[in-house]
N, C-alpha and C positions, 0 to 999 in steps of 0.2 A: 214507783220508788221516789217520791216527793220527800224533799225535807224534812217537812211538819215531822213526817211517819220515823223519828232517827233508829227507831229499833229494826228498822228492816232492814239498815244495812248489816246487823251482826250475822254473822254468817253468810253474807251473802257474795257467790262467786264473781268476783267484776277481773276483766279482764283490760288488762290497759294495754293500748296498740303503741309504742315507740317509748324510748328514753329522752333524754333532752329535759328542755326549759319547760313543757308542760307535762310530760308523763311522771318524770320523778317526784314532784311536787303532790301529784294527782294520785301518784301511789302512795305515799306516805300518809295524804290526808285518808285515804277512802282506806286505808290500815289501823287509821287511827281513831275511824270508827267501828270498826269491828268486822270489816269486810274480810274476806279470803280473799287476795290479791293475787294474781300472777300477772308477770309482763314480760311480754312476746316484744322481740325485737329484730328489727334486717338487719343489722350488724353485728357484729362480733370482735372486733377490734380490740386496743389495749382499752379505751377510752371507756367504749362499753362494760368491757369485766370488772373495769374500776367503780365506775356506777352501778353494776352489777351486786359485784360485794357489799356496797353502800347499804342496796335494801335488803339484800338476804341475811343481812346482820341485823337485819330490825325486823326478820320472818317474813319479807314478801320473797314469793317465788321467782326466778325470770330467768327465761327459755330465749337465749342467746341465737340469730341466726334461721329463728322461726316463726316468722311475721305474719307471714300467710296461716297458718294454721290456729284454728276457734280449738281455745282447750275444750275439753270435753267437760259440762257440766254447767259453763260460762250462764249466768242471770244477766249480765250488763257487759257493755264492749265502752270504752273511754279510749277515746283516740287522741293522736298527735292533729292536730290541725293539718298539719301537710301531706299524711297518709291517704294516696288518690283512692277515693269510690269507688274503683273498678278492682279492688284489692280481693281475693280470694275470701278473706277473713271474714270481710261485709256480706259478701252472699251468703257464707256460711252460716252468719248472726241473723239473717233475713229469712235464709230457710230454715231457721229454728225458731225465730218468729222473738232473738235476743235485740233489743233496744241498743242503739249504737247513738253516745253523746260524745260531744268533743269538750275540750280543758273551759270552755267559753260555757257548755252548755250543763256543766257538772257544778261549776260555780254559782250559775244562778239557780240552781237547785237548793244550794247551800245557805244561802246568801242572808235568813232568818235563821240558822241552827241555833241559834244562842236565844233565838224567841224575840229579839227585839224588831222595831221597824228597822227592813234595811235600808239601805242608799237609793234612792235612784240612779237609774243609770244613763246618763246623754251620751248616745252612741254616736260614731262617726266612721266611716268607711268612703268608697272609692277607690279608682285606680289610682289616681294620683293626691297626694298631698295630707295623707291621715294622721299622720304623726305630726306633723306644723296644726293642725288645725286640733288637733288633742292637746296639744301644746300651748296653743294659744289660751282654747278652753279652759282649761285648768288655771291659767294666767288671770282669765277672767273671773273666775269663780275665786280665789283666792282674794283678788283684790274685793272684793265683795263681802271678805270676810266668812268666807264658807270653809269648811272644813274638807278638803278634797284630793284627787290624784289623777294622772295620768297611766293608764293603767292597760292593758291588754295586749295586745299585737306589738305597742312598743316596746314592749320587755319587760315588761311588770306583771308579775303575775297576779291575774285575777283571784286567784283561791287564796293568796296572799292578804290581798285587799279586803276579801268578803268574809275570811276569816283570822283575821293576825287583830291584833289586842286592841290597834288603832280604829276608832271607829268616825267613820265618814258622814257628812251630810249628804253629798253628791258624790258620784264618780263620772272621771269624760272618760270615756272609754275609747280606744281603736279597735278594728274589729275588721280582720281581712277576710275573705270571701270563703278560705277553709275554714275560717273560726263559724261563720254564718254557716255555712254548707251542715253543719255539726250540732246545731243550737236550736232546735226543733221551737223549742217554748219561750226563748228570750220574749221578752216584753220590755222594750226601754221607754223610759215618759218620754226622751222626743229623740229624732235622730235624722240626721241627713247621710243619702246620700252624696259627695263630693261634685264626682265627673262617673262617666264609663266609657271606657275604649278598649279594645281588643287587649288581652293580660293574662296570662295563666292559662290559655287555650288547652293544651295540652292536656291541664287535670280536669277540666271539668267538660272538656268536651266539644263544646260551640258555645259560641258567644252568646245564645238565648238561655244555656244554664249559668253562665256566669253572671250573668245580670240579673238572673230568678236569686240566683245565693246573696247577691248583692242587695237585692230588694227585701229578702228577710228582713232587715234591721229594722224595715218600717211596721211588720206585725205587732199587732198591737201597741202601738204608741199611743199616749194618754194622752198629749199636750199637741204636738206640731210635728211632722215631717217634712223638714226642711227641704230641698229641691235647686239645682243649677237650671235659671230660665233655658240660658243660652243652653242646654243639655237638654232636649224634650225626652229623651230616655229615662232619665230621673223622674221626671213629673211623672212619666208616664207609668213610672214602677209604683209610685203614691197612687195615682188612680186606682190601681191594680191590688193595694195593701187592703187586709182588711183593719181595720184599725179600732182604736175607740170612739165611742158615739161624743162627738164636739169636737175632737182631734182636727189641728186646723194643716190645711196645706200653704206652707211659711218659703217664697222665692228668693233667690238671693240672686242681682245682678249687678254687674261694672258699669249700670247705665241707671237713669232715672228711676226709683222705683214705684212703681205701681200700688194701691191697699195690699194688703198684706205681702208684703216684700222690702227686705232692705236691698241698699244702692248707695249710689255713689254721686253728688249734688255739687258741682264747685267746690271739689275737693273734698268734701266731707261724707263719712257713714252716716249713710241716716236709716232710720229706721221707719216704717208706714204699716209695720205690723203691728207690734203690739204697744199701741199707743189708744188712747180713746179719739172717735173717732177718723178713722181711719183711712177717713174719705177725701177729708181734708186736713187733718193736723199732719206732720213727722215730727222726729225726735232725733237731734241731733246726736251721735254716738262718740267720733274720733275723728280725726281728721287720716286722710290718707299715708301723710308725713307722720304718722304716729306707729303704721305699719313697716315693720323691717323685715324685709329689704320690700319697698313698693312696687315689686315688680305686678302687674295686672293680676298672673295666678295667685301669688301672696294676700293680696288686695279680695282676689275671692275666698281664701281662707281664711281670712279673719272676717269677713259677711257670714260666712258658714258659723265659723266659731260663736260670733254675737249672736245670732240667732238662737243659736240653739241656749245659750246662757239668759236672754231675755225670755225665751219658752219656759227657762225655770224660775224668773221672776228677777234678774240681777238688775239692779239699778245703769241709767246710762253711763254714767262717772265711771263705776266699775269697767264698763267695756274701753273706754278710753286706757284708767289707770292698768288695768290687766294686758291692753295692747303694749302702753310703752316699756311695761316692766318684761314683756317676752324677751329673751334672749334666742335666734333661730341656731339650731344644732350645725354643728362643721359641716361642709361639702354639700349648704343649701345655698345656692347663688351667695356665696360669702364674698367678697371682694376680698381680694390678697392683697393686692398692691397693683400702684400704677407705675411704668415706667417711660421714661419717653412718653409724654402724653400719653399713653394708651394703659384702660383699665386691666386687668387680668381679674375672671372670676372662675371660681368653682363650683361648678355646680354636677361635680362628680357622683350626686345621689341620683340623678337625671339619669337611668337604669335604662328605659323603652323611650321609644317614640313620644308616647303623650308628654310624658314630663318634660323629655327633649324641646319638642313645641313650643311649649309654654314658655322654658326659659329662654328660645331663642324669642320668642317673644316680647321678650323684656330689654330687650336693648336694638338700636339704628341701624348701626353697623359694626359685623360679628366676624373675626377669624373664626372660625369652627372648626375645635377639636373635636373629633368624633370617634366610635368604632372601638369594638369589644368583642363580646360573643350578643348574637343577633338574636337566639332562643326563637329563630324562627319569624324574625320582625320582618315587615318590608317595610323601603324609606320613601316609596316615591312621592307620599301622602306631604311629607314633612319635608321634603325639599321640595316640592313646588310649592309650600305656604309659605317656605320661609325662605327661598331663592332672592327676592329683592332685598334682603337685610345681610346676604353672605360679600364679603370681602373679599373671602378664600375659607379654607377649608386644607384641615392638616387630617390626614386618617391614619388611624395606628389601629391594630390589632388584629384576632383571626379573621373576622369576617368583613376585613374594611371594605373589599369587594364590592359589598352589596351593595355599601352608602356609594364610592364611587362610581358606579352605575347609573345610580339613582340621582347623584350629581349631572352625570352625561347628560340623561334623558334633559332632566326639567333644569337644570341653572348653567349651562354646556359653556358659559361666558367665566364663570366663575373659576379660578386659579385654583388645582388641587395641588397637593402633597402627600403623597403617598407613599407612608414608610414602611418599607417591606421587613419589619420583625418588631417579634412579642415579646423583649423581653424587658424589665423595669426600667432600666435606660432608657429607654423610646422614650419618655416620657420629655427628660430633657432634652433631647433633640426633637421633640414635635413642639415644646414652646420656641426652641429658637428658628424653627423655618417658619412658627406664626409670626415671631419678632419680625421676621421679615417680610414678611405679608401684609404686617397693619401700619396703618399711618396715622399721625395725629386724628385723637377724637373719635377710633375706633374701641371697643371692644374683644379681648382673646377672651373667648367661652369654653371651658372644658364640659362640654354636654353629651356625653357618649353616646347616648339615646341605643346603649347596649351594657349587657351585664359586665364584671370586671376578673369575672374567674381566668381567665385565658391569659393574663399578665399580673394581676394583683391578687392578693387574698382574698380581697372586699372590696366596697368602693372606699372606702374610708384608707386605703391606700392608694391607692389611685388617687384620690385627693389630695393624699398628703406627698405624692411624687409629684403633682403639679404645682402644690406651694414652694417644693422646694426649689424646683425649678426654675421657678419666676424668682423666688429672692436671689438667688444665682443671678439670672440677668443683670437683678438691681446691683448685686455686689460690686 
């Protein structure tokens, strides 16, 4: 069922697994070619009969409350990215021998229907940091004068992109592990993985499938498969890619760089890949202070980002002007404000352990806000890396438990607080027992290194209850 071939979607049964941000879109399009559509859903809700009515008014079928069950007749299954593998419906489509793509992998199916050349695609994934470094991307390419988006797992939809009126030179793509798990044939010209650390256990099983899903993105790459030195897991998933013949493997590290690898020189990105060569020249890129906010992992996504934009030929000027014109999204290490000598940041998107890490990373000395729902984390990992930078430590939420444990064990000198309730309030009562814990020159980090459901909607509340927190102090 290839693009090229668009007559074979008329009539043809495709079943779409969930509503939402990628099923509705996914049904309308593959409606709108001519397919017989039905969409099976777990919910049943007001929210769903609403979106319900949406497509049954424009002739798609959908079977409210029935997720599990392969209609009978089904040629194609198009899934929600977050619908786990181990679902009824997939065996079902497997012992009938029905092809199952996800919103990522139905796109680039699409992606020539109009006959033109499409876009390439500079893919980017990881556990931590895809939406900054897609971000940045796209920052970059822009200033380069290229015609482009950010597009995929951040909230953009790809079918959007590959088929709406606007036509692209390039797309940066994001791409989480369920969009890979789904995308059998993706081919990007270049793509990095970020980091990998333990994430999403749950759906896909152990950590050797989640890092196989991960590793998709490097299938067929045309240009570079970018790579974290410091992460031999990455490299090692490019070993392991099959890729195209001259595809180069492109390193990026916070330390000197090696041929083929950008890095970081007395303050400056430099580049030693793709420059002539390569043995002896680099190329100066941006300077460090040109990355906001320069925290070390920031400082790696924007290596990741340049690479992958120099893979597609962007001039160096570009990656500087593309760096400074980035704006980073709320609730990414943003600084609120200082009080009393002491900074206050948010860095309320910091969801698990890795991302935790990192931002604790970036600062001397840390009050640490912490604690949420755990989804199953352990901390000892991450208090004993980052026990010599803690000050103290405020924990709120359900499972504060675990972190104060894991406090005991590995940093037992360090000052907790430990607020016994969930509810949004806490919030400001855990900046003010940090106020009292930090002293000139110190650092309040809100870095949960846990999800925000168990007190907040999102983390983007939780964010926005610690901003408001803090300007309370200042008042």
């Amino acid at each position: 069922m290839g693009s090229q071939e668009v007559t074979n979607w008329q009539g043809r049964n495709v079943t779409v697994a969930g509503l939402g941000v990628s099923g509705i879109p996914a049904a309308k399009v593959l409606h709108g070619l001519g397919a017989v559509v039905t969409v099976v859903n777990d919910g049943d809700d007001d929210r769903a009969r609403a979106q319900a009515a949406e497509l049954e008014a424009l002739g798609v079928t959908v079977r409210l409350g029935d997720g599990a069950t392969l209609p009978e007749g089904t040629d194609l299954v198009v899934t929600a990215p977050g619908w786990q593998p181990g679902k009824p419906l997939f065996a079902a489509a497997e012992a009938a021998g029905v092809p199952v793509w996800g919103d990522v992998e139905l796109a680039w199916r699409l992606r020539d229907l109009d006959g033109r050349e499409p876009a390439p695609w500079l893919a980017v994934t990881g556990t931590n940091g895809k939406t900054t470094t897609v971000q940045m991307l796209a920052s970059i390419l822009k200033a380069a004068g290229l015609r482009t988006a950010a597009v995929g797992n951040i909230g953009v939809s790809l079918l959007d992109a590959v088929l709406g009126e606007e036509k692209y030179d390039v797309l940066a793509v994001e791409l989480s592990s369920y969009q890979l798990h789904w995308a059998p044939s993706l081919r990007a010209h270049s793509a990095v993985v970020l980091n990998l650390a333990p994430d999403h256990l749950d759906w896909h099983g152990s950590m050797e499938a989640y890092a196989a899903d991960k590793g998709r993105v490097y299938e067929g790459n045309r240009v570079a498969c970018v790579y974290k030195v410091a992460d031999k897991a990455t490299e090692d998933l490019v070993r392991e890619a099959d890729v195209e013949e001259g595809c180069r493997a492109i390193g990026f590290t916070l330390g000197a760089p090696g041929p083929s690898q950008l890095g970081v020189v007395d303050g400056i990105l430099v580049d030693r890949a793709f420059v002539e060569n390569r043995q002896k020249n680099a190329q100066e890129l941006a300077e460090v202070s040109d990355v906001r906010p320069p925290a070390p992992h920031n400082i790696a996504n924007a290596l990741a980002a340049a690479a992958l934009a120099r893979a597609y030929g962007v001039p160096a000027r570009a990656v500087r002007d593309g760096l400074r014109d980035f704006t980073p999204d709320a609730h990414r290490i943003a600084h609120i404000a200082d009080v009393d000598e002491v900074a206050y940041v948010d860095d309320s998107k910091a969801t698990n352990t890795h991302a935790a890490e990192a931002s604790l990373a970036a600062y001397e000395s840390i009050v640490w806000i912490a604690g949420g729902l755990a989804k199953g984390a352990t901390f000892d990992e991450l208090v004993a890396k980052s026990a010599k930078r803690l000050r103290g430590a405020v924990l709120i939420g359900a499972d504060r438990a675990l972190i104060r444990e894991a406090l005991a064990r590995h940093a037992p000198e360090v000052p907790v607080v430990d607020l016994d309730r969930t509810d949004t309030g806490a919030m400001l009562a855990a900046v003010q027992e940090a106020k009292g814990l930090a002293e000139p020159g110190d650092t309040v980090l809100l870095a949960p290194a846990c999800a925000s459901m168990d007190m907040f909607a999102n983390y983007n509340k939780r964010g926005d209850a610690f901003a408001e927190a803090v300007r309370e102090l200042g008042a």
